[in-house]
N, C-alpha and C positions, 0 to 999 in steps of 0.2 A: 899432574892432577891426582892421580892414583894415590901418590906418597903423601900426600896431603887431606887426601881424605883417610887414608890410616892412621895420618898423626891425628886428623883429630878422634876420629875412631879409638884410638887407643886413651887421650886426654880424658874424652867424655866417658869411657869406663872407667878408668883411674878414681877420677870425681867422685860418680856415681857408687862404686863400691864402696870408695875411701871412707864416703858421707854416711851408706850403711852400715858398716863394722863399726863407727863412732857409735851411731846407735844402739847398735846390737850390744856394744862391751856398756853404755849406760841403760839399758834393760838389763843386765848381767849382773852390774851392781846392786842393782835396783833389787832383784828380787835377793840376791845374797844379803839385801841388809835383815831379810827373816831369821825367825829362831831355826838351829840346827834340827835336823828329823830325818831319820834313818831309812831310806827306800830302797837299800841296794838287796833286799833279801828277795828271796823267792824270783829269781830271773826269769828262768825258763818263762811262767806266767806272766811276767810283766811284757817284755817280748811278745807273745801270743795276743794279751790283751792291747798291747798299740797296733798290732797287724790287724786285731779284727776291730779294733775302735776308730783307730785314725786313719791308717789307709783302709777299710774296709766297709768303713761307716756304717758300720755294724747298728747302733742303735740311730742312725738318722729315720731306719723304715719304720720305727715304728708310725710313722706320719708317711705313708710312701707314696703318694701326691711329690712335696716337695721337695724327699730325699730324690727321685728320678730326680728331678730339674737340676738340683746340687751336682748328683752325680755326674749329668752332662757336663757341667762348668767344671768339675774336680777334675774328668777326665780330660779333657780339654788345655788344662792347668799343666796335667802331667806330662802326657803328650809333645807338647808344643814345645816342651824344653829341647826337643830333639833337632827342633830348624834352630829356637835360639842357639842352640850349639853351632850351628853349621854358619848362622849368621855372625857369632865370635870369630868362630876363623876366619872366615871369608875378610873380616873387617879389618882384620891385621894382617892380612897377609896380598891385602889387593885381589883376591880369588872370587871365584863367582861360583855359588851352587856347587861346593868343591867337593860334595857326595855324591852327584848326581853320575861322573863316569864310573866309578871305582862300585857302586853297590847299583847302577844299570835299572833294569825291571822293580829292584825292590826300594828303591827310592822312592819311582814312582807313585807304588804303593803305601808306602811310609808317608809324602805327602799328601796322598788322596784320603789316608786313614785321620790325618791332620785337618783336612777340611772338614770331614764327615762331621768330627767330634764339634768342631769353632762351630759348623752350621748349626748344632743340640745348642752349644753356649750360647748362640747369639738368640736362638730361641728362649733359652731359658732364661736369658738376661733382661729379655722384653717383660716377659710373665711374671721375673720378681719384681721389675719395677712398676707394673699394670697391679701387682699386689699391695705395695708399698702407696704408691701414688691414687689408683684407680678406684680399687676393690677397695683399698684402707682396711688390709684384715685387721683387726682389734688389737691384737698381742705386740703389732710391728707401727703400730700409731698408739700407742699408752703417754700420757701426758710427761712421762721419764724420758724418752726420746726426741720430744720436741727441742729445735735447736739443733746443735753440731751434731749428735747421732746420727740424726735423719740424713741431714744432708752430708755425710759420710756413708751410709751407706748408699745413698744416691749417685753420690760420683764415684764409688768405686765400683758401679754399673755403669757408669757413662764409659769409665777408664775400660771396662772390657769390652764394651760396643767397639770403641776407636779402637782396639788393638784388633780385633778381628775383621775390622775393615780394611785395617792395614794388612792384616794378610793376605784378603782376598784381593786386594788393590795389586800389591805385590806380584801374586800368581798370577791373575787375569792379566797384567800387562805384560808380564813375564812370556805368559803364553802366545797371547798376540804377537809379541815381536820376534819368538822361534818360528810361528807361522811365518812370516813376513820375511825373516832370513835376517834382520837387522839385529838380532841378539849381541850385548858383547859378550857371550859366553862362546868361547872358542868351538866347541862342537853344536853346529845349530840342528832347530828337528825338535817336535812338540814333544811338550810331557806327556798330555794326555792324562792331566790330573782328573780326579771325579766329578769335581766341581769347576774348577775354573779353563775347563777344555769347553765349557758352555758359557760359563758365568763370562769370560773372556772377553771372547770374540762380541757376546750380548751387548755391554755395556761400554768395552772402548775400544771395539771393531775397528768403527771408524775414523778414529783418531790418528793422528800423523805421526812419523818416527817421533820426535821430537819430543812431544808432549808426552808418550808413551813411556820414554826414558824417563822424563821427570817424575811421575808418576809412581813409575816401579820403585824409585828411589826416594820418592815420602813414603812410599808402602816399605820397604827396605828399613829406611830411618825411622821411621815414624814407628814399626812395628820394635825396634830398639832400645830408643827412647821411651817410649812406652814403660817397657821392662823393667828399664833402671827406675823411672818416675813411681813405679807399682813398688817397684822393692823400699825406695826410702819413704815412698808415702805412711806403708807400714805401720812405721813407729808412731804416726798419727794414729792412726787409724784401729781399728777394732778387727780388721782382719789378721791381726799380728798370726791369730788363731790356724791361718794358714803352713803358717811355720811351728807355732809354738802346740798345735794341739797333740803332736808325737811325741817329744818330751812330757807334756802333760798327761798324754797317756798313761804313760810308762809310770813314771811316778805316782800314778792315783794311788787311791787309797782299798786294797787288794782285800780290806776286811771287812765282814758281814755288813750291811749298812746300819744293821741295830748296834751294832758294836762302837761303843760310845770308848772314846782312850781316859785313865785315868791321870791326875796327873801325880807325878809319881814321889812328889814330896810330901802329900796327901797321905799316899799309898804308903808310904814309909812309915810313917806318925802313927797311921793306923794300928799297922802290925806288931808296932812296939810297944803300941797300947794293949791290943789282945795278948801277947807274951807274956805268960807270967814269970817268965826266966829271961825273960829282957832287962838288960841293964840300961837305964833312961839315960846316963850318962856318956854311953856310948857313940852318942852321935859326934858325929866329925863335927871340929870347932867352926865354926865359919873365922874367915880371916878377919884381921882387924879394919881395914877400908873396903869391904865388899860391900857391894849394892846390896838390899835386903831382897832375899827372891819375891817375885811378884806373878801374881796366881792370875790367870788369864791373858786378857788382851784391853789395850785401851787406843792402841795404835798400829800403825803397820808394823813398827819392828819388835812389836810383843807377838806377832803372828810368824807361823815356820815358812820358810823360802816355797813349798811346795804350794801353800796359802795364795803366796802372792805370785809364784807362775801361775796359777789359776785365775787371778783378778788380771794379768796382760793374757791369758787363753781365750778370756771370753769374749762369744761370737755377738751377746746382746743379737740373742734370735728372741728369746722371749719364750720360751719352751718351759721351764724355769717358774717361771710366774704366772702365764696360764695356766699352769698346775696346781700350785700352790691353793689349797683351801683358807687359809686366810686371805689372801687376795682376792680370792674369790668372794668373798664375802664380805670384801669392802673394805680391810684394815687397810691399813697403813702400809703392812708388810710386803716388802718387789726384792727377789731372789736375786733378781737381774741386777738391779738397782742396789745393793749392797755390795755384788760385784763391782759395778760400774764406778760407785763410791770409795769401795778398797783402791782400787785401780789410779784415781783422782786424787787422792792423798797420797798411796804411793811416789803420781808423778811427781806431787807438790812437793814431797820427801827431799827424792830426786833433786830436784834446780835447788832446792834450800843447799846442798852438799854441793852440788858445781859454783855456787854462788860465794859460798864460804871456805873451799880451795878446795875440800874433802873431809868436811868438817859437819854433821848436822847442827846447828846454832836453833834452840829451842824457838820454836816461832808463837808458842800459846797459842797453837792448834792441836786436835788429837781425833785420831779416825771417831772415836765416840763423844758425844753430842754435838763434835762440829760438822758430822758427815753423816753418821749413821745414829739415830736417836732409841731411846731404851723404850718409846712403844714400838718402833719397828724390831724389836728386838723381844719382848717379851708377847706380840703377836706370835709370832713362830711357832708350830704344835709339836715340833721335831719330827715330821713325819717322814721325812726324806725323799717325798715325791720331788723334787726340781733336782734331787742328787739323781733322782732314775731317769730323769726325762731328759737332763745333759746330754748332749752328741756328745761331748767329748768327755767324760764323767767329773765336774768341776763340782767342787762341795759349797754352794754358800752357806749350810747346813755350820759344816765345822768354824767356818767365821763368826755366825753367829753365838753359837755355843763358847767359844771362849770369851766373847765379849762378854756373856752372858756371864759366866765366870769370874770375871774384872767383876763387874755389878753387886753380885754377892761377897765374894770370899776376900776386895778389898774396901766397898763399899759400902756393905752393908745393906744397898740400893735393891734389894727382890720387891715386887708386889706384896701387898699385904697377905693376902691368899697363901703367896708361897712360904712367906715369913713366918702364918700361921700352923702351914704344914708342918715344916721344920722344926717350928719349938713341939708339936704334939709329938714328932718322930723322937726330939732330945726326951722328952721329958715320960711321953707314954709309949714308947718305941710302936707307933703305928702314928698313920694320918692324922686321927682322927682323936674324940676331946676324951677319948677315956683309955685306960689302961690296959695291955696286952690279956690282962685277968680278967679284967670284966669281958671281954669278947667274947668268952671261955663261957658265957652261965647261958647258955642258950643250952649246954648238953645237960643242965640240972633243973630245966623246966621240964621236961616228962619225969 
């Protein structure tokens, strides 16, 4: 019976992982279909800035209500990896609890430290969903999340209620039956965990060997299962964030946030322009069948790889867009929602290339006006507040901006406003309808 619950033990992880790494290598493609973008400089800091962004959640306090509660489930999260380890072994090996002789007293404690944390989680798990569901804060029910959001974020609170049930199912029957001597664990004699040395004996005291076995062994499975089901749900889901917010870190964008990038065939034209010892003919020939360069963005693979790890990073907390002063004021404009949108085309990107063998076959779609439209886009004041209020420092900022970019410099498409700037800037090098000279006779009125 032993050998046979290892085989399948070992099948159902096979499965289980096998189905994740498929994932993970089509999230991998996915984001590499972006434009190439240089991040390997300045280490040191990048390093420093995921240790205090991603594990450290450095900017979740600025809200520290909700960053506590996170932090409970993060901790909890990290934690716990340390019984799923001992539950890996045990499962291939036919063993039971196969740390508890070999590290003795500090087991103990390692498991009690494991309840402490699950008992915060499952607290914290109630409180987000009495938020989401109850209270209805504003930010986490916005008319963008109606539909699969919601109920994505809802069951991946269900999925951590049930796994910390399974824990304490586990432990409390686990305990009961050292009390009782009936343990198959070869050395019997309580843990005397924190929690379930009470929680225990409380709730399946009573209970007969039998059932008690059964029991440990959905809390056993079930805490497993779980696991695996949390890891491939993922690529559903909007927690990918879990995983991907540490590379995202790392990668951010390490420069001033007024610091706008040019783009640098722009920049080039320019300066050959102001050279008076420039030779115009010097510019490198373009080949004979090259694409002509295209200035912005109109879709996901006109945006850089770092762009669209950012559209799979996002937690859609909505942090982002309660900030946002156009939003605030009514536009059209959701920080979140332009993530959310990158993100959706992306996918769509995606299955068009599995569909077509590894080929994208043009579908007469494009991230802009079939996803994201040019008032959500020329709402934007660029002010950068949903770039500061990110937990994880994600730019919908520079998204917009290159779209924005597409608009003008192949479209021709700006606001009339801007239009009007810009011919006063060509024509009277300033905003506005008169010449740099007339601005000047204000000092020849006295």
């Amino acid at each position: 019976m032993q050998i046979l619950s290892s085989i399948l033990f070992i099948a159902l992880s096979a499965v289980g992982f096998g189905f994740f790494f498929l994932n993970a290598k089509k999230i991998y493609r996915n984001i590499r279909l972006g434009q190439a973008v240089d991040r390997t400089d300045r280490q040191a800091d990048r390093w420093k800035n995921m240790l205090l962004v991603a594990f450290g959640q450095k900017k979740m306090f600025a809200r520290p209500v909700p960053a506590l509660l996170h932090l409970a489930i993060y901790g909890a999260f990290m934690i716990t990896q340390i019984e799923l380890i001992e539950i890996f072994i045990d499962g291939i090996f036919g063993t039971h609890r196969i740390f508890k002789e070999p590290l003795g007293g500090f087991y103990t404690f390692i498991i009690s430290l494991i309840e402490i944390v699950s008992v915060g989680a499952l607290a914290a798990t109630i409180v987000f969903l009495s938020r989401r569901n109850l209270i209805k804060l504003p930010r986490l029910n916005m008319k963008e999340l109606l539909g699969w959001p919601k109920k994505d974020a809802n069951l991946i609170l269900i999925m951590e209620l049930v796994l910390v049930i399974c824990i304490f199912t586990m432990n409390g029957t686990d305990e009961v039956l050292y009390n009782m001597g009936k343990s198959h664990f070869e050395g019997q004699g309580s843990f005397n965990f924190t929690i379930s040395r009470f929680l225990g004996p409380a709730v399946f005291g009573s209970l007969n060997e039998g059932t008690l076995h059964i029991l440990e062994r959905i809390g056993w499975w079930g805490h497993f299962t779980m696991v695996l089901a949390f890891l491939n749900y993922l690529y559903y889901s909007k927690h990918l964030h879990i995983l991907l917010a540490f590379p995202n870190t790392y990668f951010a964008n390490l420069n001033p946030m007024g610091q706008f990038d040019n783009l640098q065939a722009v920049t080039n034209e320019v300066k050959l322009m102001m050279d008076p010892n420039a030779d115009p003919f010097a510019a490198a020939v373009p080949e004979e069948n090259a694409a002509p360069a295209k200035f912005g963005a109109s879709d996901v693979q006109d945006l850089n790889w770092v762009q669209l790890l950012n559209a799979y990073s996002c937690t859609e907390c909505g942090r982002c867009t309660s900030s946002c002063p156009a939003n605030i004021t009514g536009k059209k404009l959701s920080p979140r929602l332009i993530m959310m949108k990158t993100r959706d085309r992306l996918e769509e990107v995606g299955r068009n290339i599995d569909e077509n063998k590894g080929t994208f076959v043009d579908d007469g779609k494009t991230l802009l006006n079939d996803y994201i439209t040019p008032e959500e886009l020329w709402a934007c004041t660029s002010c950068n507040a949903c770039v500061e209020e990110c937990p994880i420092e994600i730019s919908p900022l520079s998204i917009i901006m290159d779209m924005r970019r597409f608009l003008v410099m192949e479209q021709s498409a700006a606001p009339m406003e801007l239009n009007t700037m810009m011919t006063n800037i060509e024509n009277n090098g300033a905003p506005w309808q008169y010449s740099q000279m007339d601005r000047l006779n204000w000092k020849d009125e006295n």
